[in-house]
N, C-alpha and C positions, 0 to 999 in steps of 0.2 A: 410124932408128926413129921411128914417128907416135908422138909424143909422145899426141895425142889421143885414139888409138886405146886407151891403159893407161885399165883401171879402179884407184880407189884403194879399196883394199882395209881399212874401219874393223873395228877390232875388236869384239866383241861387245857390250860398255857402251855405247862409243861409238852403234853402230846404237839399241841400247834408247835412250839419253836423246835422238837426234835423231829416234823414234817417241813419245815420249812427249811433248816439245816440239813436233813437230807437232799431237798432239791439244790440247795443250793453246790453240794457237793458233784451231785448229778448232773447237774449244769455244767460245772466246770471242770468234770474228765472228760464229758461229751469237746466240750471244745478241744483242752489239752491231748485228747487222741484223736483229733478228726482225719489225722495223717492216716492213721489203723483204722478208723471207724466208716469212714466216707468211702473206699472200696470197697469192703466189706458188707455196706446198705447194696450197694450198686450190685453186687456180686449174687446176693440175695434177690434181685429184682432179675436180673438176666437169669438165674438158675430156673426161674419162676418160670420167664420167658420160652427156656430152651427145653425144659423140663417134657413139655407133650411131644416134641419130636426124640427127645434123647428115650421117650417112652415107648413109642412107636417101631424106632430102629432097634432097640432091644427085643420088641415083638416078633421082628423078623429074624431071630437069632441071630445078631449083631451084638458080640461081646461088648459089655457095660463102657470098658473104658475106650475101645474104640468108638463106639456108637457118641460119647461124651467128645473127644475128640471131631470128631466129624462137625458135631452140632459148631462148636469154637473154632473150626478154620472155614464151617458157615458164616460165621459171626464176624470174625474177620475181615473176610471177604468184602462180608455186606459194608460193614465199616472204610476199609481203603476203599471202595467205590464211591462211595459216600465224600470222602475227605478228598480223592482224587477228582471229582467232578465240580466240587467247592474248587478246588485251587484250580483249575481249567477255567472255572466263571471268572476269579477274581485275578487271572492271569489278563483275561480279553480284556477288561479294565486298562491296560496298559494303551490300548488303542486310542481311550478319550481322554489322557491322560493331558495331552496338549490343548485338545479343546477345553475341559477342566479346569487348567488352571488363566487359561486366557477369561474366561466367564468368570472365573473368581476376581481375578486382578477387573475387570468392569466394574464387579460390583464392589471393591474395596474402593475403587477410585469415584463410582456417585456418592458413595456413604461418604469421605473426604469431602469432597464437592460440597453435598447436602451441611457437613459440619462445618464448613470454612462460610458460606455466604447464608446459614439457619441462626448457628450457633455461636458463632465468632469464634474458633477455633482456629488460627491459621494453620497453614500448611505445614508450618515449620517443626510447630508445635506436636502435629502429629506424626510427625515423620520422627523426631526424637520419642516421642512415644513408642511407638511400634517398633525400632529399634532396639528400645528396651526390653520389651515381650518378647521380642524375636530371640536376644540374646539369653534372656531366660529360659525360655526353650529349647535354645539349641544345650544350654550348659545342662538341662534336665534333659537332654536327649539320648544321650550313654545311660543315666539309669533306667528314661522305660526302656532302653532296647536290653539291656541286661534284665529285666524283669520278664519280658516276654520272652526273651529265651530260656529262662527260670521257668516260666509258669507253660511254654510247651515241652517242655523236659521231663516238667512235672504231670503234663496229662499223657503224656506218651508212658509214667513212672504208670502212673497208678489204672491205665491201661491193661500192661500185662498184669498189674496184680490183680485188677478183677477178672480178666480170664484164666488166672491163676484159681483165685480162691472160687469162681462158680465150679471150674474142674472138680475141684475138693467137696463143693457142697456136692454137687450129682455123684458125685461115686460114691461119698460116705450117707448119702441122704436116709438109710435105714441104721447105720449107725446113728447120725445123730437120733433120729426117731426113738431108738433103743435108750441113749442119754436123756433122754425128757420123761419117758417111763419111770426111770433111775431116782430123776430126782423128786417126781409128784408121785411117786411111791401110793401115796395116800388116795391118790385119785384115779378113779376107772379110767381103764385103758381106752373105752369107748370115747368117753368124756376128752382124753387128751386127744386122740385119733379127728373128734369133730373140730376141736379149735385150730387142730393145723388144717385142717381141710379147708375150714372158713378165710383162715390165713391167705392159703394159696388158691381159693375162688377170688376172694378181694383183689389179690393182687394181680394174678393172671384176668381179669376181668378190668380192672382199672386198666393194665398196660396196653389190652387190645384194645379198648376201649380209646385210648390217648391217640393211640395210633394213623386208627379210621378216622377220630377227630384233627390232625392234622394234615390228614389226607385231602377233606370235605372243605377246609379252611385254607390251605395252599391253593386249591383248586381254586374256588372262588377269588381269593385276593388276584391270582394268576391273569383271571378272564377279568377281572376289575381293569388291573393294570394294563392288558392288551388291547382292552376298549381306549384306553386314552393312550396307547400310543408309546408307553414307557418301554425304553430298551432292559434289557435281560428280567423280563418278565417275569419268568418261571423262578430263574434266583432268587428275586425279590421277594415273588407270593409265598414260597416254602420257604426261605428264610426268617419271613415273620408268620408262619405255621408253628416253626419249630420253637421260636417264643412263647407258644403255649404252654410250654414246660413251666415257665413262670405265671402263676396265676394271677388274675387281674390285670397285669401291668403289661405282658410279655408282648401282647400285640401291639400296643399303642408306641411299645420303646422301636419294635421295627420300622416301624412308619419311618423313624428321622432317618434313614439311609435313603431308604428311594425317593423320599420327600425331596433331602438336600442334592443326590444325584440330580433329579427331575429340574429342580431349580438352578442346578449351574450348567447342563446340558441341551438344554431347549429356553427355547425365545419366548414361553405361557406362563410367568407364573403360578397363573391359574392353576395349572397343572397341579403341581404342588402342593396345590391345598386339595385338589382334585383325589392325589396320590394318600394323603391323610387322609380325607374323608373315609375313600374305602377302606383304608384298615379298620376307621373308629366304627365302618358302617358290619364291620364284618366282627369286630369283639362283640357287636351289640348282639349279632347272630348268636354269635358262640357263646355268651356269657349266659342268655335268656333261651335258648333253645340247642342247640347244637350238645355244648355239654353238657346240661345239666338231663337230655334224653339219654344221650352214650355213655356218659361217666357217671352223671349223677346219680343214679340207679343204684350203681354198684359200689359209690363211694358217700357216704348217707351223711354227710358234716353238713352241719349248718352254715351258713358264708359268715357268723359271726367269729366261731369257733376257728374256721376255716383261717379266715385272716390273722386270728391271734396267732395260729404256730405258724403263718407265714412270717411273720416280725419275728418271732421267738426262735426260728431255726437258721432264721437268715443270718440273726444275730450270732447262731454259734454256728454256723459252717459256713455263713456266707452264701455264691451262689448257689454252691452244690445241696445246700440247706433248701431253700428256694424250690430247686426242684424235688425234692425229696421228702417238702414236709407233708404234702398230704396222702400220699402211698405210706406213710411211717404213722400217721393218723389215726388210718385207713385201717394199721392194725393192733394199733392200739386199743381202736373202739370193738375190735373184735375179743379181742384179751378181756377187755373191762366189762363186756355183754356177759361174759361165759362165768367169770369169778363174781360170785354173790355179794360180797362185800364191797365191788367196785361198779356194779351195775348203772350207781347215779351217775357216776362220772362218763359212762359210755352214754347214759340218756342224754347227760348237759352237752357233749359235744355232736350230739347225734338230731338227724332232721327234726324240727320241733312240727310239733303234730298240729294240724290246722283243727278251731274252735268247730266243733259239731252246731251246726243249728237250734236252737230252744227246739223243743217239739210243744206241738201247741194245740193237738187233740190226743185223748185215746187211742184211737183209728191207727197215728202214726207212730206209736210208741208200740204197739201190737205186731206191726210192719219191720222194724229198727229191731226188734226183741229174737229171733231166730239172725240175724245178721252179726249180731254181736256177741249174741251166746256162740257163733261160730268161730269169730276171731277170738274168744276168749279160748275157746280149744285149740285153736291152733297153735296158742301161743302158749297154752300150758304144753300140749305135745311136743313143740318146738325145744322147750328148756329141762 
């Protein structure tokens, strides 16, 4: 008898706790490398990105690695314009900077007021107060500045390493194609060929897709804002566009900038809530129409699903998690469509299929019967 040939056969506990112990191992190199691993996603989504024109200018006999190059000091480019037209916004800032804080100091001094003759809180009282805070602050004010120059050190770091490592993905990109043949040995060349295609439909499909959705969303919030009047408009409305990087939340968190600008800059309150409203009036857009036409198409999570690996990536990368977990989803549910033995799990996290109507003659079941014998072809032809 081949001894090697016996499968050992665990009982049912057993399998749960050596599934459960695997993730939990997974879990925790996902976190413990996110130094290595959060570039690296990134680097995988720009290659995604840059992939049809680095394909294009190869077309034009444009050797590989220059044509790759080109795409990256495009990409550059677009980036230092990007980051040089932020810091030109948030320079001009310096102009209200005396208005600012004159309207602040107003409003510290009614809120004093309102506490000293509301609440019986003397003055004195709060003067030692804030004192306090202040001095607390200021003693925490060497560590965030030492943090923020940590944490831009760190995006400038892993910067070049993702135009680093997309460089590597687009030149070796038939290498690696050859390594995935290597290892699924067992499975048709066709078969592997269709899952990275799916891969990099999802993805390039998701990223244009975010794109035009932040475009449609800046614009709007933009002409919201310039109806009422709000200075640096355009910064404001594409600032909480680009929020939509975070799902659910991303736009309602931009609002408190131009909301609190608006309230310590101009004599309306109103404003203010004026300035919130259009953000919350513009998520409602995006959340119920806007993305789920452009994105949601191409990105098929259910919003239940959706939110659990919002919590579950945020937790192990933080914000970089945030923005990343539903494009990483995105291909996962493509992996778990295509391996038969993983199929439920691509269905659980996948659009849940809306209740067909009872049929409630003949007639309509006669009607229904050529409709579905078709989808049923389709979808055997599909797999």
């Amino acid at each position: 008898m081949n001894i090697r040939s016996r499968e050992i056969e665990l009982p049912s506990y057993a399998k749960l706790v050596c599934v459960l112990l695997s993730l939990v191992v997974i879990i925790y190199g996902l976190h413990a490398l996110q130094g290595l691993l959060i570039p690296l996603v990134f680097a995988i989504l720009f290659s995604v990105l840059l992939f049809p024109l680095a394909k294009r200018l190869e077309n034009w006999r444009v050797p590989r690695v220059l044509a790759i190059i080109l795409c990256l000091l495009l990409t550059l480019g677009v980036l230092t314009a990007l980051f040089w037209g932020i810091s030109i916004q948030i320079s001009n800032f310096s102009e209200v900077i005396p208005k600012f804080v004159e309207k602040a100091t107003a409003y510290v001094n009614s809120i004093r007021t309102f506490a000293d003759e509301k609440l019986n809180i003397d003055r004195q009282r709060q003067t030692s107060e804030i004192t306090k805070y202040l001095n607390q602050a200021l003693a925490e004010g060497g560590t965030i500045l030492t943090t923020t120059l940590l944490a831009t050190t760190s995006i400038i770091t892993n910067l070049f390493l993702i135009l680093l490592f997309a460089f590597f993905f687009l030149l070796y990109r038939d290498f690696f194609r050859s390594f995935f043949y290597k290892v699924f040995e067992d499975t048709r060349r066709s078969k592997i060929d269709d899952v990275m295609e799916g891969i990099y439909q999802v993805v390039k499909d998701y990223l244009a897709g975010l794109v035009l959705v932040i475009l449609i969303i800046g614009t709007l919030m933009t002409v919201g804002l310039l109806i009422l009047g709000v200075d640096y408009a355009i910064f404001f409305g594409f600032f909480g566009a680009c929020l939509v990087l975070i799902p659910y939340f991303g736009i309602s968190m931009g609002s408190l900038l131009p909301a609190a600008y608006t309230l310590v800059t101009q004599d309306n309150p109103i404003k203010a809530l004026g300035v919130i409203g259009i953000f919350l009036f513009v998520q409602t857009l995006e959340g119920n129409f806007i993305t789920p036409y452009i994105v949601g198409s191409k990105v098929s999570i259910n919003p239940l699903a959706a939110i659990v690996v919002l919590i579950l990536w945020e937790n192990i990368w933080g914000l970089p998690g945030l923005v990343l977990a539903l494009p990483m989803t995105a291909i996962l549910k493509v992996i778990f469509d295509s391996v038969e033995s993983l199929k439920p799990y691509g269905f659980l996290i996948g659009e849940a299929e809306k209740p067909r109507p009872p049929i409630k003659n003949l007639q309509e079941l006669a009607d229904q019967l050529p409709k579905r014998a078709k989808k049923v072809g389709h979808v055997e032809e599909k797999n």
